[in-house]
C-alpha positions as CSV (number, residue, x, y, z in Angstrom):
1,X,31.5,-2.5,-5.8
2,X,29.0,-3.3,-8.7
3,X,25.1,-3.1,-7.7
4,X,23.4,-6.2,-6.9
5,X,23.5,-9.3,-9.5
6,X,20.1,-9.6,-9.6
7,X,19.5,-6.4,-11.3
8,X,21.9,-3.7,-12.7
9,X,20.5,-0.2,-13.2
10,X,22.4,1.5,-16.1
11,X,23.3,5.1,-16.0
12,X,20.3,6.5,-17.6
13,X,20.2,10.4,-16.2
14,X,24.3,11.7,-16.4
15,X,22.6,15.4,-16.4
16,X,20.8,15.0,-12.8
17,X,24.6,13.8,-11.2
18,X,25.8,17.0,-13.1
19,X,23.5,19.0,-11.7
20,X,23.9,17.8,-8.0
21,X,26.6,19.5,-5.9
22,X,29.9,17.8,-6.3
23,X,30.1,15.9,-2.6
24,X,26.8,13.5,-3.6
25,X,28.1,13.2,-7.0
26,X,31.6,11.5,-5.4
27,X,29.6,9.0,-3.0
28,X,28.3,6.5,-5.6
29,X,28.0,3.4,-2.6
30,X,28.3,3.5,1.1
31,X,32.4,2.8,1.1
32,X,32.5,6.4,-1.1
33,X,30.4,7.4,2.1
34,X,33.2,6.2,4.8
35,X,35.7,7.6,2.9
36,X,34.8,11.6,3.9
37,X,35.2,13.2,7.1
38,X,33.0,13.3,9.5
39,X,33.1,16.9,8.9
40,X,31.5,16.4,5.5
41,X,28.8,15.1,6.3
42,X,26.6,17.5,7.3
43,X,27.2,18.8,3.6
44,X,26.1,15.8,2.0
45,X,22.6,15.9,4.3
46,X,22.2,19.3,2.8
47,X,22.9,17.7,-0.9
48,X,20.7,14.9,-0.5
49,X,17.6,16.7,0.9
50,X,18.1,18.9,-2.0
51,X,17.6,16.3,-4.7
52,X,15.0,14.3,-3.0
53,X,13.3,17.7,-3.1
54,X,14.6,18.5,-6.5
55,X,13.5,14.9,-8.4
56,X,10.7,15.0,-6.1
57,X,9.1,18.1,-7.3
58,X,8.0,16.7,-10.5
59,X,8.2,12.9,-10.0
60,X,5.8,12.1,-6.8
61,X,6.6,9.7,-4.2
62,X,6.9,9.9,-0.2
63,X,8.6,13.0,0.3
64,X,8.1,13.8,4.0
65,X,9.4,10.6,5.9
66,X,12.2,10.4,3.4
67,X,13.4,14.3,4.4
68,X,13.2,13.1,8.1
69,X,15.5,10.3,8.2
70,X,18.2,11.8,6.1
71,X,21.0,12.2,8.8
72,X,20.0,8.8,10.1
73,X,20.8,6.9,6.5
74,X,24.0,8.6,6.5
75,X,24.8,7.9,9.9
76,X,23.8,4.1,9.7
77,X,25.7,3.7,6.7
78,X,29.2,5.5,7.5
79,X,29.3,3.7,10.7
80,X,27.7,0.1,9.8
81,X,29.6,-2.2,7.3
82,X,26.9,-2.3,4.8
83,X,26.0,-5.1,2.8
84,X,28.1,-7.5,5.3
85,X,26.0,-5.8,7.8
86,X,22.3,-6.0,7.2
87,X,20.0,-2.6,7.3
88,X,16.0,-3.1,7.0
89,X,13.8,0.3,6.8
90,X,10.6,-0.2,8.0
91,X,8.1,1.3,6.6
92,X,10.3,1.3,3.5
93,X,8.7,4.7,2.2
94,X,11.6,6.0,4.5
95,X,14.1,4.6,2.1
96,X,14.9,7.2,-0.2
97,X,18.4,8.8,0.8
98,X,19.3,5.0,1.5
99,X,18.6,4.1,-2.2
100,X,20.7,7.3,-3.4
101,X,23.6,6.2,-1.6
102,X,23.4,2.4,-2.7
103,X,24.0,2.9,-6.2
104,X,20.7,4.2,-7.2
105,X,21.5,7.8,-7.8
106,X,21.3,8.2,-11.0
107,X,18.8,6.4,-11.6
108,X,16.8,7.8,-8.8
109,X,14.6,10.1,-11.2
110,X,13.1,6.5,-12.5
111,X,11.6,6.2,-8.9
112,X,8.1,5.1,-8.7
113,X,8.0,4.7,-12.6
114,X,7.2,2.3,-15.5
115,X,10.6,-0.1,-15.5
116,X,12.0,2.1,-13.0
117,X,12.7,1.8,-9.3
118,X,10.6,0.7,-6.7
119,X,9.1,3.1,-4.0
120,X,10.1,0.9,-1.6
121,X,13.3,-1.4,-0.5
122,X,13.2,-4.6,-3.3
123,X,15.7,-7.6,-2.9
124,X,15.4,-7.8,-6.6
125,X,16.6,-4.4,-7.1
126,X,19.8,-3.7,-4.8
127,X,21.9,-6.4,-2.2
128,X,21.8,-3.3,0.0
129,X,17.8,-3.9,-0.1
130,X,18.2,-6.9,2.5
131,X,14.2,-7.2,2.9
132,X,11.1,-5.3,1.1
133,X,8.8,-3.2,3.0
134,X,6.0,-2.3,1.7
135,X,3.9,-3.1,4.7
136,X,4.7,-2.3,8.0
137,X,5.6,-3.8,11.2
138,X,8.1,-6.4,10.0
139,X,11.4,-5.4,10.0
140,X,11.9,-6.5,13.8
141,X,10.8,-10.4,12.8
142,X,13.2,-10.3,9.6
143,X,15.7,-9.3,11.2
144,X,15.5,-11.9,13.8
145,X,15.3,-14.2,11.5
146,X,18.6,-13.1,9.8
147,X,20.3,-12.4,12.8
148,X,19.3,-16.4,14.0
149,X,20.7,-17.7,11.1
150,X,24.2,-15.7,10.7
151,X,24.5,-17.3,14.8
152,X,23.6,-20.8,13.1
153,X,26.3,-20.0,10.6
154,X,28.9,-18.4,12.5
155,X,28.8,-15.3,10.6
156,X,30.1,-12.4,11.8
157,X,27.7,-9.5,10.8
158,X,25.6,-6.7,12.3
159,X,21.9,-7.0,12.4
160,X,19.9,-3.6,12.4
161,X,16.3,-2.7,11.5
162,X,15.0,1.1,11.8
163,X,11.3,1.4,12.4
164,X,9.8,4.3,12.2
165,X,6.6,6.0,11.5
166,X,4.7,4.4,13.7
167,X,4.9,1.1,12.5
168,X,6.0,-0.1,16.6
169,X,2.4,0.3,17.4
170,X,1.7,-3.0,14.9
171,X,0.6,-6.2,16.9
172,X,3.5,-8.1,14.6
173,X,6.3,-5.6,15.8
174,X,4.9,-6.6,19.5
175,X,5.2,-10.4,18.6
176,X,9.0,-9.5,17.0
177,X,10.1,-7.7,20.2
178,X,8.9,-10.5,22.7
179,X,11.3,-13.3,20.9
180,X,14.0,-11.0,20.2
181,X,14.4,-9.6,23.7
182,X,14.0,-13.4,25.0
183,X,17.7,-13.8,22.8
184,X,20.9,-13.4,23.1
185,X,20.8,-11.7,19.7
186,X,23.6,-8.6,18.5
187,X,20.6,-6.8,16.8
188,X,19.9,-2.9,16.9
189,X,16.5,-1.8,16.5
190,X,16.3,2.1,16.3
191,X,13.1,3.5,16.8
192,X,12.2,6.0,15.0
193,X,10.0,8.3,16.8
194,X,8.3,11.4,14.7
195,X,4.5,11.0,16.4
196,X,3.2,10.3,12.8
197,X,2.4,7.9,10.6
198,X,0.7,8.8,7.6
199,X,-1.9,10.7,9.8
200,X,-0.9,11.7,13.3
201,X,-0.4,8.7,15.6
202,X,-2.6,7.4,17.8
203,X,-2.9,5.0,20.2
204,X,-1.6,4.5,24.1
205,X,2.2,3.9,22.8
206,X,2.5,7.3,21.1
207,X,1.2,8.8,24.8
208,X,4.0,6.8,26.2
209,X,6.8,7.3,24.2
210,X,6.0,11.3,24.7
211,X,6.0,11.1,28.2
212,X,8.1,13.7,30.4
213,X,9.8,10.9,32.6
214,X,11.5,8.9,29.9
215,X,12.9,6.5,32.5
216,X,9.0,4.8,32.2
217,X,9.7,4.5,28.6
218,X,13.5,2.9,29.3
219,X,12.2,0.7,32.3
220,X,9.3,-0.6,29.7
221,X,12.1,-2.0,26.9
222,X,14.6,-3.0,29.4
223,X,11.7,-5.4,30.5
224,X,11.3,-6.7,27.3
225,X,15.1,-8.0,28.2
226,X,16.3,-4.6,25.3
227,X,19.5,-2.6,26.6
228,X,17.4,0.7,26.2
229,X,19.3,4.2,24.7
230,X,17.5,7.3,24.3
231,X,16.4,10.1,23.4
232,X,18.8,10.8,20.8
233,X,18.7,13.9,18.4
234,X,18.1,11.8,15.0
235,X,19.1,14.9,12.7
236,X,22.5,15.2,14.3
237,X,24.9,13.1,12.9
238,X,27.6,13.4,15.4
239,X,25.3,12.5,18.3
240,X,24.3,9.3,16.1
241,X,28.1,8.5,15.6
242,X,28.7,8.3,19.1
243,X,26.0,6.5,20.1
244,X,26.2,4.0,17.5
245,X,30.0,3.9,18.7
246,X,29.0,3.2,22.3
247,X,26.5,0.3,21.3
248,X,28.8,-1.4,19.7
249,X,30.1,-2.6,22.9
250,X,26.7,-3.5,24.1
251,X,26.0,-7.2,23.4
252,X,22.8,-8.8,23.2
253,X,19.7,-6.7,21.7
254,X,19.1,-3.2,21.8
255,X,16.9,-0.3,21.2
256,X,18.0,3.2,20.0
257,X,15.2,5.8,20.7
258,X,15.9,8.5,18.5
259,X,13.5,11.7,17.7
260,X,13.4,13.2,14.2
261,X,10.8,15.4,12.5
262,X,9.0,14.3,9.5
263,X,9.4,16.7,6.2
264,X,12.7,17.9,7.7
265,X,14.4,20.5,6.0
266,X,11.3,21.6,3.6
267,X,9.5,23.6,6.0
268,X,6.3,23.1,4.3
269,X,6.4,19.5,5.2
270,X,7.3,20.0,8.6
271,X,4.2,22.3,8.8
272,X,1.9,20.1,7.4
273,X,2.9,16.4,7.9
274,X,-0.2,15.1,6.5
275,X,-0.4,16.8,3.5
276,X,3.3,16.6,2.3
277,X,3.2,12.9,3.1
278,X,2.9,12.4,-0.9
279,X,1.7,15.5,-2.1
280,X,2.5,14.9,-6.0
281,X,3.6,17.2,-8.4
282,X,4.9,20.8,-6.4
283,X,7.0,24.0,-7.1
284,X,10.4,23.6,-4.8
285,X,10.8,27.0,-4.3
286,X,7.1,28.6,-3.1
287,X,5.8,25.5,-1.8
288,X,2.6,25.4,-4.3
289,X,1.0,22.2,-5.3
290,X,0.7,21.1,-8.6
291,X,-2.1,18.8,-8.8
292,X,-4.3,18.7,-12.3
293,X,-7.8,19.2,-11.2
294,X,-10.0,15.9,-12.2
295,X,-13.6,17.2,-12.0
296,X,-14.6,13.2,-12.3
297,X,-16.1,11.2,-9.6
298,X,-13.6,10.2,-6.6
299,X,-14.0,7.1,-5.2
300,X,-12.9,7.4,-1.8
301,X,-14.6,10.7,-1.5
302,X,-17.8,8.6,-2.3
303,X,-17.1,6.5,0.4
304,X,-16.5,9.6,2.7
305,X,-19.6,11.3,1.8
306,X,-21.5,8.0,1.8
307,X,-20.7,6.9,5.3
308,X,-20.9,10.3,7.0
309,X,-24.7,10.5,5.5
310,X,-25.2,7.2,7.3
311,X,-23.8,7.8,10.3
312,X,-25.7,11.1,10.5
313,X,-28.9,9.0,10.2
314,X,-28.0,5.3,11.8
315,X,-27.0,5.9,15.4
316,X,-25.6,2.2,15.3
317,X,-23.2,2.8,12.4
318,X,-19.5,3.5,13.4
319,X,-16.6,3.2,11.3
320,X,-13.1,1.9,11.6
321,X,-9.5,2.5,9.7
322,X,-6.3,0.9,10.7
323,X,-4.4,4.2,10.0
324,X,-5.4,5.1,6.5
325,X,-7.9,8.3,7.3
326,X,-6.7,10.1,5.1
327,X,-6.2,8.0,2.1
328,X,-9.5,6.4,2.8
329,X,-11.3,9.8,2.6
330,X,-12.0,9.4,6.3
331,X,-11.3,12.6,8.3
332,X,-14.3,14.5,8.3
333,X,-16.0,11.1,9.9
334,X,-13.2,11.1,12.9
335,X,-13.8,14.7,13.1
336,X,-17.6,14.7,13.3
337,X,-18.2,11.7,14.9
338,X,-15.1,11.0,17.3
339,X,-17.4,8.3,19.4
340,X,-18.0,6.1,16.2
341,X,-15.4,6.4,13.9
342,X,-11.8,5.2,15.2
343,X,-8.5,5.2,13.9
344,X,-6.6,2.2,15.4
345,X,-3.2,2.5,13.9
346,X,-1.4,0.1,12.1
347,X,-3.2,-2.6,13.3
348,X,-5.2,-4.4,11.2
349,X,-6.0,-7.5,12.8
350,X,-7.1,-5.8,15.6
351,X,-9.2,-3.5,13.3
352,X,-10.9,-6.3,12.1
353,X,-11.9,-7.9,15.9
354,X,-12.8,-4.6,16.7
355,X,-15.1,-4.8,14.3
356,X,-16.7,-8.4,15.3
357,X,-17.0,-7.2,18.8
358,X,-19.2,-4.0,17.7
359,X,-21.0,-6.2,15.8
360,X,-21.8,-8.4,18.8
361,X,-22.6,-5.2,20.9
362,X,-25.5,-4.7,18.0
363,X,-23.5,-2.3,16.3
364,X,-23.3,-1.7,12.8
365,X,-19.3,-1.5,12.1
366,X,-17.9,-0.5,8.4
367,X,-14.3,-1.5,8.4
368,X,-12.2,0.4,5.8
369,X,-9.3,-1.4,4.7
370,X,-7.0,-1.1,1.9
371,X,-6.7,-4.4,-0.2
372,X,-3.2,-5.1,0.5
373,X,-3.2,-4.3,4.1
374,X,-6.7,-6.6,4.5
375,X,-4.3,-9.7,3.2
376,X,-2.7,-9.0,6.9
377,X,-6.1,-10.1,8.5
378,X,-7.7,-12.8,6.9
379,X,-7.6,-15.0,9.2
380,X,-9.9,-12.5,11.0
381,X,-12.1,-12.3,8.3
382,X,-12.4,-15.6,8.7
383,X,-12.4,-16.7,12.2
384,X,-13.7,-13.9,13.9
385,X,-16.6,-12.5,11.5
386,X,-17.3,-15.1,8.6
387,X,-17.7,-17.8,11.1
388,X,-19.9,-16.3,13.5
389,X,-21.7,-15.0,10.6
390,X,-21.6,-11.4,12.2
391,X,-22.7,-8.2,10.4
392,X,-19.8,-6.4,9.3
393,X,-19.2,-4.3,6.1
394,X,-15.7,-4.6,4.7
395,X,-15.1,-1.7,2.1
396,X,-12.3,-2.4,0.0
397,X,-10.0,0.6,-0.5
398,X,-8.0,0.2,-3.6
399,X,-8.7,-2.7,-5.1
400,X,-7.0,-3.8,-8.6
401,X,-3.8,-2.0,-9.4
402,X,-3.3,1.4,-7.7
403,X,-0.1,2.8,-9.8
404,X,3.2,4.3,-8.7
405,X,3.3,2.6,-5.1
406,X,3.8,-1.1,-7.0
407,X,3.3,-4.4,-6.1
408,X,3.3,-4.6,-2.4
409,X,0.3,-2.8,-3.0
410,X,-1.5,-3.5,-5.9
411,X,-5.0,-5.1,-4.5
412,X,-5.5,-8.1,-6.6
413,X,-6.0,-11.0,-4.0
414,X,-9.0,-9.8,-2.4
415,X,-12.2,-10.9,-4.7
416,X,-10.9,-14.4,-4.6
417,X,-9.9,-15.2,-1.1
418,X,-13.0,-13.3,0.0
419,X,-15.4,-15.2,-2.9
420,X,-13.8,-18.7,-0.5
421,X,-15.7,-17.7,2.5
422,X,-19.1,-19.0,3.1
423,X,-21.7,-16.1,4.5
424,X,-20.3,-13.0,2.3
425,X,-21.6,-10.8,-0.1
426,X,-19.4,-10.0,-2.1
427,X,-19.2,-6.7,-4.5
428,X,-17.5,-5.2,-7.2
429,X,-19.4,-1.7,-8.5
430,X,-19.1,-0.5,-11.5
431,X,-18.6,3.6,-10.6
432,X,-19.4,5.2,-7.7
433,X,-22.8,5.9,-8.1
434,X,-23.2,2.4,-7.7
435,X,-20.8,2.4,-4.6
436,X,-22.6,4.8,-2.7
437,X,-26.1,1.9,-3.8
438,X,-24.4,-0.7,-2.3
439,X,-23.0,1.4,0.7
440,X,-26.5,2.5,1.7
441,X,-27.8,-1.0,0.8
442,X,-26.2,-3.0,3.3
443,X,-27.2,-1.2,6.3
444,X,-29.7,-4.1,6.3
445,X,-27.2,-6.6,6.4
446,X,-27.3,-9.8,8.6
447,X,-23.8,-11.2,7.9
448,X,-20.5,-10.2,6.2
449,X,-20.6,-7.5,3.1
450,X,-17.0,-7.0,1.2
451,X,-17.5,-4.0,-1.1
452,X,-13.9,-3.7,-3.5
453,X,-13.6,-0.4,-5.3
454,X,-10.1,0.9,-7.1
455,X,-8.0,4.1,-6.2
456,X,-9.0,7.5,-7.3
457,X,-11.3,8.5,-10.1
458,X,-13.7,7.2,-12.5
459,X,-12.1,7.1,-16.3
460,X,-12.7,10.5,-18.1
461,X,-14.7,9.7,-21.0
462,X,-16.7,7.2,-19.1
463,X,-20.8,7.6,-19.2
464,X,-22.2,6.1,-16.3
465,X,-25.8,6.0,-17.4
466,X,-28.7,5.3,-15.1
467,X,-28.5,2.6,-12.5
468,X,-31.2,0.7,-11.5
469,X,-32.7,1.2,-7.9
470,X,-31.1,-2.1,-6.5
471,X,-27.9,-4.1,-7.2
472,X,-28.0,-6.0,-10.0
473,X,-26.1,-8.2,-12.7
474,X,-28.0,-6.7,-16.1
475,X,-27.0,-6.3,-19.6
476,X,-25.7,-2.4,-20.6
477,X,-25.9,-2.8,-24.0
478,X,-27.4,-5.5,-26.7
479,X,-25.4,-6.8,-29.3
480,X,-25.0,-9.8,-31.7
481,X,-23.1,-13.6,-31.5
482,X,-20.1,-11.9,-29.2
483,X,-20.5,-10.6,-25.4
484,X,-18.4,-8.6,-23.2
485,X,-19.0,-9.7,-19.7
486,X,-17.3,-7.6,-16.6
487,X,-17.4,-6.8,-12.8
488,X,-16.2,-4.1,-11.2
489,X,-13.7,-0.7,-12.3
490,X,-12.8,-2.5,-15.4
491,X,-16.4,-2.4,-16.7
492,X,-15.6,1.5,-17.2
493,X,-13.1,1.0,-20.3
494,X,-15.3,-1.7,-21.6
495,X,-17.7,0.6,-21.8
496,X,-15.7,3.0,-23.7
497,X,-14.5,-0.1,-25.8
498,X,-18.1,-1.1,-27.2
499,X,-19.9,2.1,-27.6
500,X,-19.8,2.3,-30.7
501,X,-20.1,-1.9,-32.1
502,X,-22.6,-4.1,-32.5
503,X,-21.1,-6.0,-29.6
504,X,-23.3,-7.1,-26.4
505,X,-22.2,-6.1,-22.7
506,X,-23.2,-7.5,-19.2
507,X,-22.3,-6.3,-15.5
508,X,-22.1,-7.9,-12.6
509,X,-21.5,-6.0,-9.8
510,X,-22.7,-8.8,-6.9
511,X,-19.8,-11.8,-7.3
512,X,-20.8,-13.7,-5.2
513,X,-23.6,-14.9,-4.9
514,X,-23.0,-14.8,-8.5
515,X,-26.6,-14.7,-10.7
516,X,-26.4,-18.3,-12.2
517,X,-29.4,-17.7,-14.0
518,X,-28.5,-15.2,-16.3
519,X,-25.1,-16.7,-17.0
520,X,-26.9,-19.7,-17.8
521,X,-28.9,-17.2,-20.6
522,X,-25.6,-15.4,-21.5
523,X,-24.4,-18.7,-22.5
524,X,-27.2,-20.2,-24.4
525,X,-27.3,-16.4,-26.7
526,X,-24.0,-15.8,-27.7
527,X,-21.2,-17.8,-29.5
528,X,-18.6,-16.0,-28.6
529,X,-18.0,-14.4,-24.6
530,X,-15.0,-12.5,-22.8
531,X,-14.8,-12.4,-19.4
532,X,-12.7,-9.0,-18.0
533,X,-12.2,-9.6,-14.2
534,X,-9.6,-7.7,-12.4
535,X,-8.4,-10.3,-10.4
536,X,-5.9,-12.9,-10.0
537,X,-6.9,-16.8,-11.7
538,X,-8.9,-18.4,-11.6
539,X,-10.7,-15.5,-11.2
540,X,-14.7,-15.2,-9.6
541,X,-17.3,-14.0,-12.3
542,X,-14.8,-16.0,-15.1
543,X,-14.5,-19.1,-12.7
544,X,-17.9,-18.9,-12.6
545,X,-18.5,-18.9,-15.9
546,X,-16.5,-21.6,-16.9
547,X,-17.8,-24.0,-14.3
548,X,-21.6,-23.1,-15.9
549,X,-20.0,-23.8,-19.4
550,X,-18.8,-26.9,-19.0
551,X,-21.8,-28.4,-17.0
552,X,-24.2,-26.8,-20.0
553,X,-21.9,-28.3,-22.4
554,X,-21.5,-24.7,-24.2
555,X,-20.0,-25.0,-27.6
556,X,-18.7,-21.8,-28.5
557,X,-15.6,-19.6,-27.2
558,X,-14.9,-18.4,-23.9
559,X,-12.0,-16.0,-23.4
560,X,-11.6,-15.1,-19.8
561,X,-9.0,-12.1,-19.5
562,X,-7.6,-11.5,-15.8
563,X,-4.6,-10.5,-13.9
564,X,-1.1,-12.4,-14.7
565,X,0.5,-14.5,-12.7
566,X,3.4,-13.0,-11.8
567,X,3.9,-10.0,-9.7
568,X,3.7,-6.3,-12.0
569,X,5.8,-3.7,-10.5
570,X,4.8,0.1,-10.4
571,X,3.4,2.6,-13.4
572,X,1.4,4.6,-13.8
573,X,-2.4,3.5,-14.3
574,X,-2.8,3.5,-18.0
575,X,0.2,1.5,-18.5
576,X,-0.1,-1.0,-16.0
577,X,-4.2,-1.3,-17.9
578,X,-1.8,-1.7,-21.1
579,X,0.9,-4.4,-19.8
580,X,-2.2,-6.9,-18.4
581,X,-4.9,-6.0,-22.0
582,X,-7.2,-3.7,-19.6
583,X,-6.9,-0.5,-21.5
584,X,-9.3,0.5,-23.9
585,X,-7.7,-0.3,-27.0
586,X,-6.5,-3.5,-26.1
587,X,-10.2,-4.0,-25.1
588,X,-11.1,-3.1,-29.0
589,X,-8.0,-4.8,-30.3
590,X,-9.3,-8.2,-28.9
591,X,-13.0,-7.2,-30.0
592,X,-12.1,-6.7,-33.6
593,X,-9.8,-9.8,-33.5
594,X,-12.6,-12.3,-32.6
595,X,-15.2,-10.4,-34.8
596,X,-13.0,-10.9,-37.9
597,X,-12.5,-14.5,-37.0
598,X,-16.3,-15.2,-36.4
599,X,-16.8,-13.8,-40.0
């Protein structure tokens, strides 16, 4: 069976399948799979845990919820019919041993890289990959969906979604359950139950699904009209086999409980769950980390540090994450101050109304959110805090492009759907000296703040200079006829770009409400301006800009350089700066370029 027609990966890697042992190396698609014994199989768990490990060791992705669902892939696929039958992962960073086994093995050292695969399940990539999940909680409505429309078309296929790491607590799994379970529907949902999501779960569900008497937890999906079967041993194949054998009998919709353990296999992952989520770069055989030290300013640490000095000294500051703790730099705040700062789970609507209602109880809530998981509550935004004008403080958690992890969560929406709300501040630091100014800043706020700041560090050879005491759009650096104008992380290479030219640079860090005034003056000095903005078009600061331009009638050139319009998949950093013209030298490039040409 060839890959999918949308996209054929060549054989790049024919060392890594010689290097495997010789059972994996046979099973090139899920029919190799149903040709071995069951008998084998165990075998092949053992082979495939040992190359996620082994390509995983110096090429980082998500290592622990990949180990613990390696018996369950194998299982799903040597008793299911897949393609015909349709598999969705959700989250989809469970989705490695699935990819090896649909025709992505060799290639699978090109995970999370430039041109590579994708981190996550990708229609585009693989006809096994039914739906892509790179956000949470929506396997149960696809699969609804699909399952709806093979009944309109009297297709005769399976239907069934695995959800796992605790993506079941998400209000939009709750909203996929209630329709399904109303149906008549031959879909399998198998719940994936490891107690953790990225950080340990949380929440009233997780207390429930652990609970001794698991005929409360039965009784509780059978009234959602779901032929309940549990708990089921998810690391043992032939326990899997049998019940998948007896639910195929079952008509209507159904739930498989089964139990596995995150990092299975590795038992540094199943030690610490949190830390060998992702952990990067490692040595297989002693466990040890491999992180390069980066001595430069961290951005969520910033915001960390920031907030826990402010909830220290503002008894009315609390803090809320759907889920993210960790990745937003969040921990010591749940672990100091348990009473304000909440984890909510994967819920960020519900993060988001939280945070209105605290702010109604006269409150002062910071809600940390990364940009592509705030997309999944705008109406929120909207409804519940813009328009009641309430004082909330969105922070922004990895704005612009974020690397390996790719375009399901690349944050480049946010600065302009927020910049279309009326009440809002809306800001875009420079470094993270000036986050941690605008952090402490809006503790006097009277309506809705939306701080955006990227992932990780500040750029190495970056000077940040002195800031002023208040937030400010101000020139950096004076220069003749052509003008660099930026907002936000960009503003770092820019800097680096114009050091040493005659060329003028301006920062504005407040978008909106943008400082018309000294646009108006940019416009009036220099001939020729570039705009660097990392966001989608029409862009904030550039839209700005332009509107100014054309009602002053400017006469000279306006270049306005922003994110693409097309979706960029995953690399790392410096080349996905490259592919859009955000790196330094293509910074430089376009300065000498338009330098020559005004000479």
């Amino acid at each position: 069976m060839p890959l999918s027609p949308i996209l054929h990966f060549q054989f790049k890697n024919p060392l890594l399948l010689q290097s495997m042992q010789s059972l994996l190396s046979t099973v090139h698609y899920p029919e190799d799979l149903r040709q071995l014994s069951q008998d084998q199989l165990p075998q092949l768990a053992t082979e495939l845990r040992e190359s996620i490990l082994d390509i995983l060791a110096s090429k980082p992705g998500h290592l622990g919820a990949s180990l613990g669902v390696v018996e369950l892939t194998i299982a799903l696929h040597y008793h299911f019919h897949t393609p015909q039958d349709r598999l969705i992962w959700d989250v989809g960073h469970q989705a490695y041993a699935h990819k090896m086994l649909t025709g992505r093995l060799s290639d699978f050292d090109l995970l999370r890289q430039w041109q590579g695969l994708s981190g996550f399940p990708s229609r585009a990539e693989s006809e096994y990959d039914v739906f892509g999940t790179g956000h949470s909680s929506t396997s149960i409505s696809a699969i609804t969906g699909m399952a709806l429309a093979s009944k309109l078309q009297n297709e005769q296929r399976k239907h069934i979604a695995v959800i796992g790491d605790a993506s079941i607590v998400s209000g939009m799994a709750f909203e996929g359950l209630n329709h399904l379970g109303d149906t008549d529907l031959d879909v399998l949902i198998v719940l994936n139950d490891n107690n953790i999501a990225i950080d340990p779960a949380v929440g009233a569900l997780k207390s429930h699904l652990n609970a001794r008497q698991m005929k409360d937890v039965s009784e509780f999906f059978q009234s959602l009209g779901f032929h309940y079967s549990g708990v089921v041993d998810g690391h043992s194949i032939p326990q899997l086999l049998e019940t998948f054998e007896e639910l195929h009998q079952q008509s209507g919709p159904k739930i498989l409980h089964v139990r596995t353990v995150k990092g299975k296999g590795y038992s540094q992952a199943e030690k610490n769950q949190v830390l060998w989520h992702a952990p990067g770069p490692f040595e297989k055989s002693s466990g040890q980390l491999l992180k390069k030290e980066n001595k430069a300013p961290n951005f969520q640490k910033t915001v960390g540090d920031t907030l826990h000095e402010i909830l220290t000294n503002n008894p009315k500051a609390c803090v809320i994450t759907p889920a993210m703790p960790t990745g937003s730099g969040l921990n010591a705040l749940l672990q100091d101050f348990p009473q304000r700062a909440f984890d909510v789970g994967i819920a960020e609507q519900h993060a988001v109304t939280l945070a209105a209602g605290l702010a109604v109880g006269d409150m002062l809530p910071y809600c940390v959110i990364y940009s592509t998981f705030l997309q999944r509550a705008y109406d929120q935004v909207i409804h519940d805090v813009a328009l009641q004008n309430l004082p909330v403080v969105f922070l922004i958690d990895r704005a612009g492009y974020v690397g390996e992890d790719g375009a399901t969560h690349h944050g480049i929406f946010d600065a302009l759907y927020f910049s279309a709300i009326p009440n809002i501040q809306l800001i875009a630091p420079l470094d993270c000296a000036e986050l941690a100014l605008a952090i402490h800043a809006s503790q006097h706020t009277t309506s809705l703040i939306a701080i955006r700041y990227p992932k990780g560090y500040e750029k190495e050879d970056y000077n940040a200079g002195n800031h002023p005491a208040e937030m400010s759009s101000r020139k950096m650096k004076s220069g003749e006829n052509l003008c660099i104008v930026s907002t936000g992380f960009v503003g770092q290479n820019v800097s680096i770009a114009v050091e040493n030219s005659s060329v003028a640079w301006f920062h504005f860090p407040i978008l909106k409400p943008l400082d018309e005034r000294l646009i108006a003056e940019i416009l009036i000095k220099y001939s020729t301006i570039l705009v660097y903005e990392e966001s989608v078009a029409p862009g904030v600061l550039a839209a700005g800009f332009q509107r100014i331009a054309a009602q002053s009638q400017y006469a000279g050139k306006l270049h306005s350089y922003l994110f693409p319009d097309h979706f960029v998949e995953q690399g790392t950093l410096d080349q996905l700066e490259a592919h859009v013209g955000f790196s330094v030298q293509e910074i430089s490039a376009r300065i000498a370029e338009l330098s020559a040409s005004d000479n």
